[in-house]
DOMAR-510224 format. One record per atom (N, C-alpha, C, O, CB): residue in three letters; x, y, z. Coordinates in steps of 0.2 Angstrom, whole numbers, padded with zeros to 4 digits, always signed. Glycine has a CB too. Layout:
% residues N
ALAXYZ ...
% end
This chain:
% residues 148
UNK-0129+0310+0411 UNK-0124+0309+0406 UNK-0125+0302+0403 UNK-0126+0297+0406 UNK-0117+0309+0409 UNK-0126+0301+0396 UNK-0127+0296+0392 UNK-0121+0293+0393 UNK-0116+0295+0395 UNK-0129+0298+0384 UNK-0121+0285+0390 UNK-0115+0280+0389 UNK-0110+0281+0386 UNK-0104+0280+0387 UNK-0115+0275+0385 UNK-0114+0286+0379 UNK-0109+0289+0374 UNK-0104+0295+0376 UNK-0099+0297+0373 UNK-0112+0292+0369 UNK-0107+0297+0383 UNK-0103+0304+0385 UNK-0097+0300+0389 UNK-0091+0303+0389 UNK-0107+0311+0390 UNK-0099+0294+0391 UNK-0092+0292+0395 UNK-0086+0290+0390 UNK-0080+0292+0390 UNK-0094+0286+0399 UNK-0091+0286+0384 UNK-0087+0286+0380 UNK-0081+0289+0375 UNK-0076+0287+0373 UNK-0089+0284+0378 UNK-0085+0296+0376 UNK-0082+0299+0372 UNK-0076+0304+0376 UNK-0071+0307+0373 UNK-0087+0302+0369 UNK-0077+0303+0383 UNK-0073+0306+0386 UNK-0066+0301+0387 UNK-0060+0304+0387 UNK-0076+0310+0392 UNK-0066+0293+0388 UNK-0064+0290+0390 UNK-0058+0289+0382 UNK-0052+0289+0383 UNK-0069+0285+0393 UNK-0061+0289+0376 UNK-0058+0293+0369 UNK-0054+0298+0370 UNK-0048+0298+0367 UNK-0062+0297+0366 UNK-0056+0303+0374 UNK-0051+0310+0375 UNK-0045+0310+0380 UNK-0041+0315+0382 UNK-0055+0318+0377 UNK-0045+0304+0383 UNK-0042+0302+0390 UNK-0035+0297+0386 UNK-0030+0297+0388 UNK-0049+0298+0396 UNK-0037+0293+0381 UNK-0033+0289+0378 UNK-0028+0290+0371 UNK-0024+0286+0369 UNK-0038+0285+0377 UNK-0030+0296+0369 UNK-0027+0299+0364 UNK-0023+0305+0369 UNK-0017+0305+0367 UNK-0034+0302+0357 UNK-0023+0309+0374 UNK-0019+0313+0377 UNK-0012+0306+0381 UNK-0006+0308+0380 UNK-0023+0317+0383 UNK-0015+0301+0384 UNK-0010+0297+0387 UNK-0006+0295+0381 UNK+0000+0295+0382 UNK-0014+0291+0390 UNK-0008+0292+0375 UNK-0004+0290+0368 UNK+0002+0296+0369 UNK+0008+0296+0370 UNK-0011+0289+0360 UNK-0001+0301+0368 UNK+0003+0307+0366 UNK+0008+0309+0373 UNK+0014+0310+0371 UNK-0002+0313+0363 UNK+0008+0310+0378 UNK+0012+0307+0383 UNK+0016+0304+0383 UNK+0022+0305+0385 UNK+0010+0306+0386 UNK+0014+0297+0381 UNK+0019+0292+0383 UNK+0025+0292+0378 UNK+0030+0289+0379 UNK+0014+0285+0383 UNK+0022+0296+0371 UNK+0026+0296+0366 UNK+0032+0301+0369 UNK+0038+0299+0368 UNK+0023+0298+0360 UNK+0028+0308+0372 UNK+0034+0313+0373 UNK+0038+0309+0379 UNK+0044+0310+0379 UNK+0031+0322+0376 UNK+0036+0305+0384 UNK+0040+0305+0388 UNK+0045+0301+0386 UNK+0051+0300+0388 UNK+0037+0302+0394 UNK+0044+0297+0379 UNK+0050+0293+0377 UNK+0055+0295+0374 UNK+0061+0292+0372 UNK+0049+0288+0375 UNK+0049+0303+0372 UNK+0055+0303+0367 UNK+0062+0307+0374 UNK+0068+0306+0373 UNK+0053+0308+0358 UNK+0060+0310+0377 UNK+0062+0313+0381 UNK+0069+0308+0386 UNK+0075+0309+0386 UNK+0057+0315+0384 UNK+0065+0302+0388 UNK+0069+0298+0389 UNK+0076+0295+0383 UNK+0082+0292+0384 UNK+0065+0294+0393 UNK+0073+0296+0377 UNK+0076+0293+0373 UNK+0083+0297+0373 UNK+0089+0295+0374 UNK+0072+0294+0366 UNK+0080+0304+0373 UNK+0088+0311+0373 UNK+0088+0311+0380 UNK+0087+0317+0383 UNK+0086+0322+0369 UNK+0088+0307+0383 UNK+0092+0311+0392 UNK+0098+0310+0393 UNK+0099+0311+0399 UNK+0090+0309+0398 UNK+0104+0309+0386 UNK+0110+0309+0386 UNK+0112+0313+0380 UNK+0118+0314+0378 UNK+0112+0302+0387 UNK+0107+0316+0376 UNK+0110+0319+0371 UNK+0111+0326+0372 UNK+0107+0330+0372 UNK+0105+0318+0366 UNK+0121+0329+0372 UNK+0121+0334+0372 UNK+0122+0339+0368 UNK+0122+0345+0371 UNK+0125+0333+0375 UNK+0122+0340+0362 UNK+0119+0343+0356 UNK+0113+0342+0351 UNK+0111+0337+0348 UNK+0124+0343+0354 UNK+0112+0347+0350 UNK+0104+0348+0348 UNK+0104+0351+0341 UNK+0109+0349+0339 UNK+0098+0354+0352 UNK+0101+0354+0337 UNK+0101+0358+0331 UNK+0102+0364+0332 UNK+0104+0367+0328 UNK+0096+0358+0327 UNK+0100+0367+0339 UNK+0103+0371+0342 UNK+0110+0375+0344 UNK+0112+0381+0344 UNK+0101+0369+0344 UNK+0113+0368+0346 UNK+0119+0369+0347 UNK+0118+0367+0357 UNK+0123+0364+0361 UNK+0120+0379+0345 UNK+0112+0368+0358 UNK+0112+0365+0366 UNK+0110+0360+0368 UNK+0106+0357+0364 UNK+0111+0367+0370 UNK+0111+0357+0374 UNK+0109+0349+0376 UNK+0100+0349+0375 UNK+0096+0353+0375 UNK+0111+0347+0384 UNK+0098+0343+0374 UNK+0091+0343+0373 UNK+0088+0345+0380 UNK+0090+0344+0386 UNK+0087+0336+0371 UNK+0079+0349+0378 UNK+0078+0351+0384 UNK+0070+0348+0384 UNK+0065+0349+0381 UNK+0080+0358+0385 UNK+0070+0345+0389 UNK+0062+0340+0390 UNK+0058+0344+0388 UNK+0059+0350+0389 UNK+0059+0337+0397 UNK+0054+0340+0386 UNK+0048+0341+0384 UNK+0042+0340+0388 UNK+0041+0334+0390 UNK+0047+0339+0379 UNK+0037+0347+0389 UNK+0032+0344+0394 UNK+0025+0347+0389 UNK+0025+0350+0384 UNK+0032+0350+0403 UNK+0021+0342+0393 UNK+0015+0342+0389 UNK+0009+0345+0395 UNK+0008+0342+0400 UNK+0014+0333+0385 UNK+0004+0352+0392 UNK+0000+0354+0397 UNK-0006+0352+0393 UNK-0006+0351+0387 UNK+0000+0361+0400 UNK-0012+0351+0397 UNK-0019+0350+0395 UNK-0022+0353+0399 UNK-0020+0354+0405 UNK-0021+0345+0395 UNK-0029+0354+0396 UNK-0033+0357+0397 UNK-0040+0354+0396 UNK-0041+0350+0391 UNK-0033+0362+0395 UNK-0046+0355+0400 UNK-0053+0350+0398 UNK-0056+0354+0393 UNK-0056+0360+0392 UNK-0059+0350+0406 UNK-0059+0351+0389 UNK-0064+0351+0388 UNK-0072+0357+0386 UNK-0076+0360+0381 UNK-0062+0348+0390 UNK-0071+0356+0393 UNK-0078+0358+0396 UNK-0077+0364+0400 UNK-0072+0363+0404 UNK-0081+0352+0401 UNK-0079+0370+0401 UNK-0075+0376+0403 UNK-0079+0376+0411 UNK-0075+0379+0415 UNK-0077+0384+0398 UNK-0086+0373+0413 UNK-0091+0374+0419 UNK-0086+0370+0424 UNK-0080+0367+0423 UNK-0099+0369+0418 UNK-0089+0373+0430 UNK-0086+0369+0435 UNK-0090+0363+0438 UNK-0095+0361+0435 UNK-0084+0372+0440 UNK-0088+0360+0442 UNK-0094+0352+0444 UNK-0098+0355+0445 UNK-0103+0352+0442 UNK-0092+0346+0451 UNK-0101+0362+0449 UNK-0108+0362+0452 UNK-0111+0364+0447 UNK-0117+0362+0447 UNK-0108+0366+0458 UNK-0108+0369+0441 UNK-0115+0367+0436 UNK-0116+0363+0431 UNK-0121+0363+0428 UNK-0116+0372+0432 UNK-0109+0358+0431 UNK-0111+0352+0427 UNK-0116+0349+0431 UNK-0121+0349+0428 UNK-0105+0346+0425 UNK-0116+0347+0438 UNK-0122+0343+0440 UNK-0128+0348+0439 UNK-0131+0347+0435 UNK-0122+0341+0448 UNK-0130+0353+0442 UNK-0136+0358+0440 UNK-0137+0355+0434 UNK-0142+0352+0433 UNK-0135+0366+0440 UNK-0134+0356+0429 UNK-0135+0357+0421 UNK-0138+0349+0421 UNK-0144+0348+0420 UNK-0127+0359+0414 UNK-0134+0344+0423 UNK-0137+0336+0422 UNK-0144+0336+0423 UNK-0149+0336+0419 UNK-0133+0329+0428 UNK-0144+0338+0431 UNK-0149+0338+0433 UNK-0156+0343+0431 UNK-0162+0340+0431 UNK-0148+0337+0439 UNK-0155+0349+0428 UNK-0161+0351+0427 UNK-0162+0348+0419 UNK-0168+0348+0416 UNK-0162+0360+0428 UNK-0157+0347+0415 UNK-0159+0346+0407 UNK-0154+0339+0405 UNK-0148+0339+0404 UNK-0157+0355+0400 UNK-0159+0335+0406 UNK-0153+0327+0404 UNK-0151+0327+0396 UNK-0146+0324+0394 UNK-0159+0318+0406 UNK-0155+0329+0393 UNK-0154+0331+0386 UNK-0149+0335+0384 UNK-0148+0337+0378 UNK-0159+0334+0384 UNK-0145+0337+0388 UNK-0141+0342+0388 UNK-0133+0340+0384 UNK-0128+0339+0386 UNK-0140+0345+0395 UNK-0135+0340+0376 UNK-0125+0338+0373 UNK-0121+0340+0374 UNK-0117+0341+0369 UNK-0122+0338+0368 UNK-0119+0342+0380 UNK-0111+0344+0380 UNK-0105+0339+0381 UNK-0106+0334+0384 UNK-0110+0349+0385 UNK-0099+0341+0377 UNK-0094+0336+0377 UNK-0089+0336+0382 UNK-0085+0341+0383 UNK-0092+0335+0371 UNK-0088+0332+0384 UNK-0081+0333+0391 UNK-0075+0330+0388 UNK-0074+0327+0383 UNK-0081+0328+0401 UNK-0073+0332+0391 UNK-0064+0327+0391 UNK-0059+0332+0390 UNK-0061+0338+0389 UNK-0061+0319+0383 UNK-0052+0329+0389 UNK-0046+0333+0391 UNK-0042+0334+0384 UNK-0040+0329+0381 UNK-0042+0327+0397 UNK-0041+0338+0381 UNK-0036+0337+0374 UNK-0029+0340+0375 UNK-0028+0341+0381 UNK-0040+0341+0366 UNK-0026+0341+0373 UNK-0017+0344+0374 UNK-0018+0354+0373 UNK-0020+0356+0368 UNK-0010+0340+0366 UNK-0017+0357+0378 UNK-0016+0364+0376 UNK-0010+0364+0374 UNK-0010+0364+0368 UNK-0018+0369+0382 UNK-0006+0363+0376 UNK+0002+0366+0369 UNK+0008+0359+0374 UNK+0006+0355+0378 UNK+0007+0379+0371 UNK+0013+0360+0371 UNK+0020+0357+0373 UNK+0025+0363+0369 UNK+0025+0366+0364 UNK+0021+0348+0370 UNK+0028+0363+0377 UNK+0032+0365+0379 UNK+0040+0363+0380 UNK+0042+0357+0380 UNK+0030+0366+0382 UNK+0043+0368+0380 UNK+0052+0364+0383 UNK+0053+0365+0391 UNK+0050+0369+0395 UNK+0060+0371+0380 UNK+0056+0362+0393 UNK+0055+0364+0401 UNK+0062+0370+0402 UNK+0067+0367+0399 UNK+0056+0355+0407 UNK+0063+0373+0404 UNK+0068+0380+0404 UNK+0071+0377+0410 UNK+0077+0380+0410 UNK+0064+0390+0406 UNK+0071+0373+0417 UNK+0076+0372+0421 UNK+0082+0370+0418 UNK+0082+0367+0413 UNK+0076+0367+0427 UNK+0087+0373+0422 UNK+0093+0373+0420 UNK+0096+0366+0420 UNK+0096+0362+0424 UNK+0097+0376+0424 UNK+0100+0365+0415 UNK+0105+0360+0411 UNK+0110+0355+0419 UNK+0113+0357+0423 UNK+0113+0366+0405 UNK+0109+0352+0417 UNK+0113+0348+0423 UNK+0122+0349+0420 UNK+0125+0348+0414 UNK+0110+0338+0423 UNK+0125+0350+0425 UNK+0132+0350+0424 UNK+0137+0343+0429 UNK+0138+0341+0434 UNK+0135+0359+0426 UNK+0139+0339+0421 UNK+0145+0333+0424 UNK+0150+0335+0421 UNK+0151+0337+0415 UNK+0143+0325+0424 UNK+0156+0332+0427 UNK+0163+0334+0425 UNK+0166+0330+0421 UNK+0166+0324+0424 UNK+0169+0335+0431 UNK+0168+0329+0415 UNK+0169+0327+0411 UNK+0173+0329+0406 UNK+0170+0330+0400 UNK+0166+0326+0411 UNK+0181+0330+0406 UNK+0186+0334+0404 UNK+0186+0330+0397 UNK+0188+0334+0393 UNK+0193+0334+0409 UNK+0185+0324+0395 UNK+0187+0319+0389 UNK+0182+0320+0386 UNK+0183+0319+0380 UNK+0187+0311+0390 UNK+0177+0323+0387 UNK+0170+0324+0380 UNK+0171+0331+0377 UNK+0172+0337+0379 UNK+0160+0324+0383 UNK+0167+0327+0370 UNK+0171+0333+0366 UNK+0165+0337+0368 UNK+0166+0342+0364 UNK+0174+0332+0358 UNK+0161+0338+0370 UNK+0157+0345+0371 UNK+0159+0347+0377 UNK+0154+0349+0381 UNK+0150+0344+0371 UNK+0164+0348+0380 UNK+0166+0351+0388 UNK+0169+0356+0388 UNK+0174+0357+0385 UNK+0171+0346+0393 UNK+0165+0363+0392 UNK+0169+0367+0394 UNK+0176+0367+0395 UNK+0180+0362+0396 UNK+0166+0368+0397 UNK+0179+0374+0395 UNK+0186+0372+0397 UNK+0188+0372+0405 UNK+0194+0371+0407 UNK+0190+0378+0394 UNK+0181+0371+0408 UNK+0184+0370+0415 UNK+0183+0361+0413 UNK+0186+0356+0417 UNK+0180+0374+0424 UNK+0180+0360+0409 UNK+0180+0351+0408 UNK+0170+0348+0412 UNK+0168+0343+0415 UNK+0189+0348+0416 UNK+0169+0353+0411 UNK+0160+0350+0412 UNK+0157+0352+0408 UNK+0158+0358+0406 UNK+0155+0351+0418 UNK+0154+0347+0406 UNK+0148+0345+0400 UNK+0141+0347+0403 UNK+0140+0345+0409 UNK+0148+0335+0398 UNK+0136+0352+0399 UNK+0130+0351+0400 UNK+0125+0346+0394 UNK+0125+0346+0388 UNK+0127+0359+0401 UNK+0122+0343+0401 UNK+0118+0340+0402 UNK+0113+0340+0400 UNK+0111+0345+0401 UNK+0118+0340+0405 UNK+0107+0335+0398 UNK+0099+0339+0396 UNK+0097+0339+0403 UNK+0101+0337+0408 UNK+0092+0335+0389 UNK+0090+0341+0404 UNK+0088+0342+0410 UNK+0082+0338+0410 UNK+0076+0341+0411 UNK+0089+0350+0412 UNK+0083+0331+0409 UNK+0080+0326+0409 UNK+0081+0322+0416 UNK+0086+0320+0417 UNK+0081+0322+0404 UNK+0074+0322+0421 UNK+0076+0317+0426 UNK+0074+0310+0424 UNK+0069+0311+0421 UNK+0073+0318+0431 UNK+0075+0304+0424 UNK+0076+0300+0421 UNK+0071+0295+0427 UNK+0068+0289+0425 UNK+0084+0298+0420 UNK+0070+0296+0434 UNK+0066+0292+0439 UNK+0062+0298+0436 UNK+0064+0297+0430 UNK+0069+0289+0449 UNK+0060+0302+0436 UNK+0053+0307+0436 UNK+0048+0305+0428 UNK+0043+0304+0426 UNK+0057+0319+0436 UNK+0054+0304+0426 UNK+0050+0301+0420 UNK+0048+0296+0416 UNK+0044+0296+0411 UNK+0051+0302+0417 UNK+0051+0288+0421 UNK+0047+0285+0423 UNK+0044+0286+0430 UNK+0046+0282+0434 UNK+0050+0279+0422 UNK+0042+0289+0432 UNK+0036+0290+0436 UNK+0032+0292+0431 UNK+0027+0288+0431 UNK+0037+0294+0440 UNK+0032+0297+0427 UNK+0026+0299+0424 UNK+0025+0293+0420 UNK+0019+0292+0420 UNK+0026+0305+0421 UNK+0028+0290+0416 UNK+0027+0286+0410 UNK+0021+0280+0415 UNK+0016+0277+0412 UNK+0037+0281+0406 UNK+0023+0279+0421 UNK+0019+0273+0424 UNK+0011+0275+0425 UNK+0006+0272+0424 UNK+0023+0270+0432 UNK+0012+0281+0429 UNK+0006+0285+0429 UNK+0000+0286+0422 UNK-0006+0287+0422 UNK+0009+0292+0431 UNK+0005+0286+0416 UNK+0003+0289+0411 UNK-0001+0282+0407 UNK-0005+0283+0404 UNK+0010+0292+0407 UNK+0002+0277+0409 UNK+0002+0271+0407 UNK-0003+0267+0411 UNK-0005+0262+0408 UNK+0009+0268+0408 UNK-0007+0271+0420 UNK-0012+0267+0423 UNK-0018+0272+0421 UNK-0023+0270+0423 UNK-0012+0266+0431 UNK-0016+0277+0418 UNK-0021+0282+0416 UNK-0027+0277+0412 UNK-0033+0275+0413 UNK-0016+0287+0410 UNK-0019+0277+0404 UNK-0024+0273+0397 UNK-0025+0267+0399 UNK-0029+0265+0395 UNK-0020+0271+0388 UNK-0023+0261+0405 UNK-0025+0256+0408 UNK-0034+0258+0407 UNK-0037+0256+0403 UNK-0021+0256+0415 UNK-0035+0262+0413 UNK-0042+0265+0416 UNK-0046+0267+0412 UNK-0052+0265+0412 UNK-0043+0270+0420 UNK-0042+0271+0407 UNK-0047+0272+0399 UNK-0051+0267+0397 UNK-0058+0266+0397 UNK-0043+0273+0393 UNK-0046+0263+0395 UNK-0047+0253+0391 UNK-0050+0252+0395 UNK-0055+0250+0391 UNK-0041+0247+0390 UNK-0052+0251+0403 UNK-0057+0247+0406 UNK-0065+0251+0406 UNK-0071+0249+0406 UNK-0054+0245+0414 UNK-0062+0257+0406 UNK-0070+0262+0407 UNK-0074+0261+0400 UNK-0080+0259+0400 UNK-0068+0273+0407 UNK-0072+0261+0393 UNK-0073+0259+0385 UNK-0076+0251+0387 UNK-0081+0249+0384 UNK-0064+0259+0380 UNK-0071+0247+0392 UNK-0076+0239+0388 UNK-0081+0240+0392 UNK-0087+0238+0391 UNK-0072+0230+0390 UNK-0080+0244+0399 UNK-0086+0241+0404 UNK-0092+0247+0400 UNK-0097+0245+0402 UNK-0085+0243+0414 UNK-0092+0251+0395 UNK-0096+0255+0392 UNK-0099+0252+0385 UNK-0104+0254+0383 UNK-0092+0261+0392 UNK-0094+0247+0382 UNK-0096+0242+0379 UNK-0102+0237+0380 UNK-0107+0237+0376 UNK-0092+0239+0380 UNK-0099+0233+0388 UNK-0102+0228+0390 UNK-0110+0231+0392 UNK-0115+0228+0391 UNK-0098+0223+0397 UNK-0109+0238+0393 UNK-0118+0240+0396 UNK-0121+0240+0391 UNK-0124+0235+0390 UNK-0120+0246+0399 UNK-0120+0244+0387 UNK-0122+0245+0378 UNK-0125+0237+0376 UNK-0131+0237+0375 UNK-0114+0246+0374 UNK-0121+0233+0376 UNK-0122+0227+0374 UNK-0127+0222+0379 UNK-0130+0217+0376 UNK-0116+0226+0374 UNK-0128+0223+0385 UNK-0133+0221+0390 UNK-0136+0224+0388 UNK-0140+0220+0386 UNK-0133+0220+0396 UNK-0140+0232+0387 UNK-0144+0234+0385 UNK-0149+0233+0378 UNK-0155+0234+0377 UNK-0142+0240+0386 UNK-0146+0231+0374 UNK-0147+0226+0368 UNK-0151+0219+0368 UNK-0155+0217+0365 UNK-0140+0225+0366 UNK-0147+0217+0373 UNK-0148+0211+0377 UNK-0157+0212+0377 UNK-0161+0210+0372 UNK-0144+0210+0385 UNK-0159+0215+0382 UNK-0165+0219+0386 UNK-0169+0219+0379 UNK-0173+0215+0378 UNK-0162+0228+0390 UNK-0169+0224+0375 UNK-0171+0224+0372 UNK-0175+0219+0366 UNK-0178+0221+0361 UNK-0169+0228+0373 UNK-0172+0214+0366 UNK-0173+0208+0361 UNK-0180+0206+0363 UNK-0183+0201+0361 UNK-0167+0201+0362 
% end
């Protein structure tokens, strides 16, 4: 694997985190918002992904190792986003004006500690990207060096 393949995967790693970090906020943004365009409470948004690259490790290493020439591109891009379907949280709450007539309101079905959890995860992710890019830089750049 060339510099450029790290790079380039370290690219597909940093553009999925961007787009994460966005759904998780916006998610956290509605985790009190009880009407939608819908008519129901908002309902999180999950984001799945998929690689790239369809092989598994043992024929990416075979493939490295018998043909170093070999272009293929790795990394991770977004297979779709989704709503999450668990059920609406219900609080008793007889004074809002969206409350059933027993007097509870649903809820979106946003966890609010689960999603900063992911947001931090999400966040040491594009951290690891940013450092894989400079240190992919700095070799690049000593190799340059070398060559003067």
């Amino acid at each position: 694997m060339n510099l450029f393949h790290s790079m380039n995967i370290s690219t597909t790693g940093l553009t999925v985190n961007r787009l994460q970090m966005n759904i998780i906020s916006t998610n956290l943004a509605n985790a009190n918002t009880t009407r939608t365009e819908t008519g129901e409470p908002y309902r999180r948004q999950l984001l799945h992904l998929r690689t790239k690259a369809v092989e598994d490790f043992q024929s990416v290493l075979d493939g490295q190792v018998r043909d170093k020439n070999k272009d293929i591109f790795y990394g991770v891009n977004v297979d779709y986003i989704d709503k999450d379907q668990s059920p609406f949280r219900k609080v008793y709450n007889p004074g809002h004006p969206h409350a059933d007539k027993q007097g509870f309101v649903s809820m979106p079905n946003v966890n609010t500690m689960l999603e900063m959890a992911n947001l931090v995860i999400a966040k040491r992710s594009y951290d690891a990207n940013v450092a894989v890019m400079k240190t992919a830089k700095e070799m690049a750049l000593k190799a340059l060096e070398i060559g003067k």
